[in-house]
N, C-alpha and C positions, 0 to 999 in steps of 0.2 A: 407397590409393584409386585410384591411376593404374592399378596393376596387376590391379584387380578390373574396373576399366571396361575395359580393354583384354580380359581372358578374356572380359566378356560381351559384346563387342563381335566376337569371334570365335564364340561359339556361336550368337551371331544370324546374323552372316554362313554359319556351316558349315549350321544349320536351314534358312536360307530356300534355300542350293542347293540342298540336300536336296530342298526341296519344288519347286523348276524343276527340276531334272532330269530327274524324268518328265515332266514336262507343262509345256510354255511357257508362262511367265508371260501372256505377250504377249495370250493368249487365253484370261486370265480375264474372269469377267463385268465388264462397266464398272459403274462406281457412282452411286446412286441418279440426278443428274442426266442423266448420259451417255445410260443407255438409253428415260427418260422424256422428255427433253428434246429427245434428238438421235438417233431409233434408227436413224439411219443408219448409226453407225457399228459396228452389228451385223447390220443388213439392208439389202442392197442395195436390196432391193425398196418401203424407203422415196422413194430418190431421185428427186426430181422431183414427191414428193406434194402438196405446196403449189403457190400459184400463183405465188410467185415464188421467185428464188434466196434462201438462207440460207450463210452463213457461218459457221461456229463454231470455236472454240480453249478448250482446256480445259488447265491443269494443278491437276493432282490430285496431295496427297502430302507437303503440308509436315509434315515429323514430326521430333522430337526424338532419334528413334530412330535412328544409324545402318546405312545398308543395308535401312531398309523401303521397301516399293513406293512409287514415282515413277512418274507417268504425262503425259504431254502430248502433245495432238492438235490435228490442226488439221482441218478438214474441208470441203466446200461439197456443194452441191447444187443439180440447178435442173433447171424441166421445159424442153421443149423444143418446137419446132412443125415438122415436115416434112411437107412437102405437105397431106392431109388429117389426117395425124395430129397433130391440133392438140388438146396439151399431155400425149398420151398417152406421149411416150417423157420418160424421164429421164435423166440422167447426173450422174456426182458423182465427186471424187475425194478421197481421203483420207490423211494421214501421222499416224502413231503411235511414240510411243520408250517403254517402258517401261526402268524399270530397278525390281531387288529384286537386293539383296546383290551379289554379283558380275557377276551376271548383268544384259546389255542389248540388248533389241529392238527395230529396227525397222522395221516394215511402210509400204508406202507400195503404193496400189491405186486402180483406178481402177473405173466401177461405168455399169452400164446398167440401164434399167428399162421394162418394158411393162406398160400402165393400160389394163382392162379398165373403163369406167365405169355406173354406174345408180344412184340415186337412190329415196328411201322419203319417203313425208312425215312430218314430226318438228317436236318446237318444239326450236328454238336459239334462243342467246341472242343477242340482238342486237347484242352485242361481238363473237362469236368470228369467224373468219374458217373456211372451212370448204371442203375439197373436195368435189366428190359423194359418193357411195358409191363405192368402187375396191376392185376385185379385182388388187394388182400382182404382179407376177415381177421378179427382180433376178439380176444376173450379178457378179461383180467379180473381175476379173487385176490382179494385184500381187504382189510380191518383198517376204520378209521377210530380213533381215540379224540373224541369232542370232549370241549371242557371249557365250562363258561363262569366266570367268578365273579356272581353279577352280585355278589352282597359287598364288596368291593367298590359299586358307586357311590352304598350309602343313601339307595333310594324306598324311603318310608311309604306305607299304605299302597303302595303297588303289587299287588298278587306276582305278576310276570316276574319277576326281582326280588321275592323274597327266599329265593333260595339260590346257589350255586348248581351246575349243571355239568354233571359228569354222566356220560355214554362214553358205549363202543358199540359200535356199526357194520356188522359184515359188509362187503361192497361185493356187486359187481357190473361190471363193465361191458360194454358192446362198441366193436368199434367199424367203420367200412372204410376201404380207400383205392381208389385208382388213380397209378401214377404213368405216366406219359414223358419224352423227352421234351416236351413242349409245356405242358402244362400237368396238376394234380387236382382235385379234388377228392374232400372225405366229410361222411358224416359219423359221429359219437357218441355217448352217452357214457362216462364214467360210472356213475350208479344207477341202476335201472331202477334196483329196489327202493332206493330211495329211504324212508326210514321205519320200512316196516318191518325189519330186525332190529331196532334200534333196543336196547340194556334198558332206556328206559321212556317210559312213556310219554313225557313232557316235553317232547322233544320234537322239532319240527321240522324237515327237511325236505325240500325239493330236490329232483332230480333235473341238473340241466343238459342241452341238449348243444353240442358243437356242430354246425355244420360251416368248409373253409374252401377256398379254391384258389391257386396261382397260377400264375403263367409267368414263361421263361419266354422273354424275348432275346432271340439269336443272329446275328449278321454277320454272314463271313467275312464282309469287310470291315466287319468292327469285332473282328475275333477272338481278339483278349477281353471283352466285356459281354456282361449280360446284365440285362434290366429283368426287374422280379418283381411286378407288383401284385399285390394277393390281400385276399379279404376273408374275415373270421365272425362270424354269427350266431351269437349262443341266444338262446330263447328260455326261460326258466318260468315256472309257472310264481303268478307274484311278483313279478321283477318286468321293468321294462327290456324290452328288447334292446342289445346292444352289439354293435357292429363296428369293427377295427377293419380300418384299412390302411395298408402298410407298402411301402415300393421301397427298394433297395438297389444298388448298383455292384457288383463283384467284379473287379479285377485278377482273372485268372485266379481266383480261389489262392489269391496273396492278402489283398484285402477289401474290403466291404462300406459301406455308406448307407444306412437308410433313414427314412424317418415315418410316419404313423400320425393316424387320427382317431381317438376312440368316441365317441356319440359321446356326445354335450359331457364329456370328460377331462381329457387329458390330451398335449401331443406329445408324441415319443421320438427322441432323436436316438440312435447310435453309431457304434464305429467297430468293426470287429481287424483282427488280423490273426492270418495263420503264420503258424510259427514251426518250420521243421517238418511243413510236412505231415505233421500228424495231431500235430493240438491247433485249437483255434478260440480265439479269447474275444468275447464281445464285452463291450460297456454301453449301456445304455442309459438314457436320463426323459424321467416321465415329466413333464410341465403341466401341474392344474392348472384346468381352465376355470374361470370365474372364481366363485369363492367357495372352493375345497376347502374342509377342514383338514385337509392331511396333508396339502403343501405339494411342495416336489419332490420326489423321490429319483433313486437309480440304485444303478445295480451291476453284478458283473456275471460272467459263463463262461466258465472254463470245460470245452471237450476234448477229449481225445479217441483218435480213433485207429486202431489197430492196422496192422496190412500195407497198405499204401498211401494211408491217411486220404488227404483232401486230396491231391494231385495229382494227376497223371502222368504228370512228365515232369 
């Protein structure tokens, strides 16, 4: 038995390097909560779109499975007022560590934002708290720390493997976003440059591309709820295209239901609840489909947010 968990416990490790090698983990799409919850930390041009600061921390990845993805972040955001441009600039910064098999990243950046504002008239619910209409642009400079310990498999006569793999990475980021009382759309790019500042030359990295869209459906006669279905599509060069779509239901921003389907991957259920007002706690739980070598995973997000928190009333 020891000696059959120890072989699969190296073919999972040799698979998932396999699949970091071309492409950095680090800038896979985040999961269901991450880019629903908190899309800052795939667009900078979120930052500062509320009216007060937010704080968030997420790990993602408790799994039975050794060497499957681990992810933990930490984040903030807040707008800002300079002279007349009162609440139009943003700023946020952000730290990321992923880990999968041998391989660990991470990113730590910092993000700016300009808010173009206008306004439509619309019914909202009386709970939500709400920006104008905003047309944003976002920026973010940050340094990623790649590190691959691939003599660690123990795999002979393979050039790609015969060494370990330390960089560091300038990044930066482009982000776009229009948001609406009804619906959002944005499109991304965390690293444009992709790795050609990379510390070292062996090193291979793609830059991928988010483009996501939701909609808010609202009824006055159904005032205390709202349905939020919304879809997320990253495209990376080398990499199949993959596409999440996710719907939710909020009760008066007390609490939350949704669940998610990632292409020929995973489904994702969770359950969030706000608490006081100002924090609000999601758990989520990913289900591989077919035969994943990384099993099921989940995970938790804890934010808080300043001012008047979630609520309105």
């Amino acid at each position: 038995m020891k000696i059959n968990q120890k072989i699969g416990k190296l073919a999972l490790g040799v698979l998932l390097s396999f699949l970091s090698y071309n492409s950095t983990f680090g800038q896979q799409t985040a999961v269901f909560p991450e880019y629903n919850f908190n899309p800052f930390v795939i667009n900078s041009a979120y930052a500062g779109l509320l009216p007060d600061t937010e704080v968030t921390i997420t790990n993602t990845g408790f799994s039975s499975f050794e060497g499957s993805p681990k992810n933990f972040s930490l984040s903030f955001h807040s707008p800002i007022s300079v002279g007349r441009q009162e609440g139009k600039i943003g700023v946020g910064a952000g730290l990321i560590r992923d880990e999968i098999g041998v391989t660990t990243s991470t990113s730590a950046f910092m993000a700016y934002s300009y808010k173009i504002f206008f306004d439509f008239e619309d019914d909202r619910p009386y709970w939500q708290i709400y920006q104008p209409g905003t047309l944003s642009f976002g920026i973010t400079a940050g340094v990623q720390k790649y590190q691959d310990n691939l003599l660690e498999l123990g795999i002979a006569d393979d050039p790609n493997f015969s060494q370990n793999i330390n960089a560091t990475i300038p990044t930066i980021g482009i982000g776009f976003l229009f948001n609406h009382a009804r619906f959002y759309a944005g499109v991304s790019s965390p690293n444009v440059l992709g790795d050609r500042l990379a510390s070292n030359d062996d090193l291979k990295l793609e830059s991928p591309i988010y483009g996501y869209f939701g909609y808010r459906f609202y009824n006055n006669r159904f005032e205390d709820f709202m349905l939020k279905p919304s879809i997320l599509i990253k495209t990376e060069k080398g990499a199949p295209l993959q596409v999440d779509t996710n719907v939710s239901i909020s009760f008066k921003n007390r609490f939350e239901l949704g669940a998610g389907y990632r292409s020929n991957s995973s489904v994702n259920l969770l359950a969030g609840l706000y608490l006081i007002k100002n924090f609000r706690l999601i758990y989520h739980y990913n289900m591989a489909l077919k035969d994943s070598p990384v099993g099921n995973t989940h995970g938790i997000m804890l934010s808080y947010r300043f001012g008047k928190g979630y609520q309105s009333n």
